[in-house]
Steps between C-alpha positions, in 0.01 A plus 500: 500500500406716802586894462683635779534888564750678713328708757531887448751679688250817702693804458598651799210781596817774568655435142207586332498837358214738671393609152548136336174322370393220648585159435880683538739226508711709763855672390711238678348219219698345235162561316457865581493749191379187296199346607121590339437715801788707460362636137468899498612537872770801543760265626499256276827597331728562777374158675558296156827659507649339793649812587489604868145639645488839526361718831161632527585855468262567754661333843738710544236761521287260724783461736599880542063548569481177753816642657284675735233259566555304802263218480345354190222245575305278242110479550418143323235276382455247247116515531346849422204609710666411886551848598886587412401860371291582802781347722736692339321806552474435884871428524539832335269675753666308809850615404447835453259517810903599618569822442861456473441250231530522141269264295381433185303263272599407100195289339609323214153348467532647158149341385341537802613795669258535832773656743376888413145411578544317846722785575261821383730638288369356152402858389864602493790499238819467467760808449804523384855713616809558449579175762243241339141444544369579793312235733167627531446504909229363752644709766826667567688146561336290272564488110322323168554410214265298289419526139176565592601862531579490091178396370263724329181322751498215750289294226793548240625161499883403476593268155824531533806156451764438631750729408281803560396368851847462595648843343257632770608341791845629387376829515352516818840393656748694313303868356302476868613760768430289804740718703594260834283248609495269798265271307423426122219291504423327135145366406508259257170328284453153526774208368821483423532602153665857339430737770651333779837365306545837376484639844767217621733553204465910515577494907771191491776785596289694711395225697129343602451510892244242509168381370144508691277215318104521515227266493161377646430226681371239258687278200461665205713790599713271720623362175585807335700625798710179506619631135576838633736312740666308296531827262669657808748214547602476159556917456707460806199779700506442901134383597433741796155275607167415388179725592154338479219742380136453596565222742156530663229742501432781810214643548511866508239488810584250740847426328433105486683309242392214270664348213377629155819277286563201680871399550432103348887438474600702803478828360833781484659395852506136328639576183787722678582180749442280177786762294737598813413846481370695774111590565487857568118536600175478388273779396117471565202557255358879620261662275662819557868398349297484129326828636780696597630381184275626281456854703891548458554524886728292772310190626744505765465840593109505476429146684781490734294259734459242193655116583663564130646839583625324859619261240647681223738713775620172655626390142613852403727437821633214437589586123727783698578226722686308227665787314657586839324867506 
């Protein structure tokens, strides 16, 4: 006799509980409340009991804070290491290069929170009013926040599950006092795992403008980004485009390029033909982008005559190209 087994229903990723545990069978399951996984989680009760789900306490809150944020965009990757924090960063910097705009930047890289150093703010705290937190600020237009701010050194590491991670991200959207922004621009870590549904579920009334994925050049992190789209397609997030990072090495002297991380299956501009999404640009290797990093300073406003500061303005362009600003 052969033994057959039915194949296992995935849970959808928006019916899972931001502080479930994992293996969550998802609240829309005939096994939910009664499977192994479900053992000592807080909702195990209400979701044996059939009865019908109830709120997050929390959106409401959400909504009334996102009320005055125009645009909320999505920095993705599923590979870690391709440059979404320092892209990020130079997004923020390009927007509020406007006077008249508002910007600001939430890392929920709760494990790996590098947005305060690439800034030069990762001496600062956080403070609290009577409004909510308060975003600690790169310059008059541009706001942070980043648990980096919370911890007692930058080699205090972050052990935190689940649950903890995503009570967090909560926080930073409802008890922040992000005033009105033109841009909200969300770093995320690598994957597509707590951090990211959490974000999706907690702004599903707000609304998610769009998504800007990152990678390099070669296969390895070609594959991981191929997850991150299909993430975005089943979450229901608009894909805005696809940047490349280090395509190519210039040389600070006589601003040459060469290939460091050969494209061997066609690189970003391939995968985004390959996927239907569009190629937004790609970013040369420059020395100085890891250097400007590390000093806490603008790449693009100390090297404006780098090919990747030529090219990061041409993508920042067409990003406001496609929201319609």
């Amino acid at each position: 006799m052969i033994a057959t087994q039915s194949a296992t229903r995935v849970p959808d990723p928006l019916s899972v509980p931001s502080n479930a545990p994992e293996h969550c069978p998802g609240t829309e399951s005939e096994f939910a409340g009664k499977s192994d996984a479900c053992a000592g989680c807080a909702n195990q009760e209400i979701c044996a009991s059939n009865l019908p789900a109830v709120p997050d306490p929390s959106l409401p809150l959400i909504k009334e804070r996102m009320t005055n944020v125009k645009r909320k965009i999505l920095v993705l990757s599923g590979k870690g290491g391709v440059g979404k924090s320092t892209f990020t960063a130079q997004l923020g910097w390009a927007f509020a290069a406007d006077n008249e705009t508002q910007a600001g930047i939430m890392d929920v890289d709760i494990c790996g929170p590098s947005i305060p150093t690439i800034l030069g703010i990762a001496s600062e705290q956080v403070h609290s009013s009577s409004s909510g937190w308060s975003p600690v600020y790169v310059q008059d237009n541009l706001g942070v926040m980043s648990v980096g701010f919370m911890l007692p050194s930058a080699r205090d590491a972050v052990m935190w599950r689940g649950p903890k991670k995503n009570g967090l991200i909560s926080q930073f959207l409802k008890d922040v006092d992000w005033g009105d922004l033109d841009y909200l621009v969300v770093d995320t870590p690598p994957g597509t795992s707590d951090e990211h549904l959490t974000i999706v579920q907690l702004l599903k009334e707000s609304g998610i403008d769009g998504a800007v994925l990152i990678t390099t050049p070669q296969e390895m992190a070609l594959q991981d980004v191929r997850r991150e789209i299909d993430f975005c397609r089943k979450v229901g997030i608009k894909i805005l485009g696809l940047v490349e990072n280090m395509s190519g090495f210039v040389c600070p002297n006589c601003k040459t390029e060469s290939q460091i991380f050969k494209p061997s299956t066609g690189g970003g501009k391939n995968l985004a033909h390959e996927t239907g999404i569009e190629f937004l640009g790609a970013v040369p290797l420059d020395p100085r982008i890891g250097m400007s990093a590390d000093y806490g300073v603008s790449f693009l406003d100390e090297y404006p005559d780098s090919p990747a500061t030529t090219a990061y303005l041409n993508i920042i362009d067409r990003i406001k190209i496609i929201l319609e600003d």
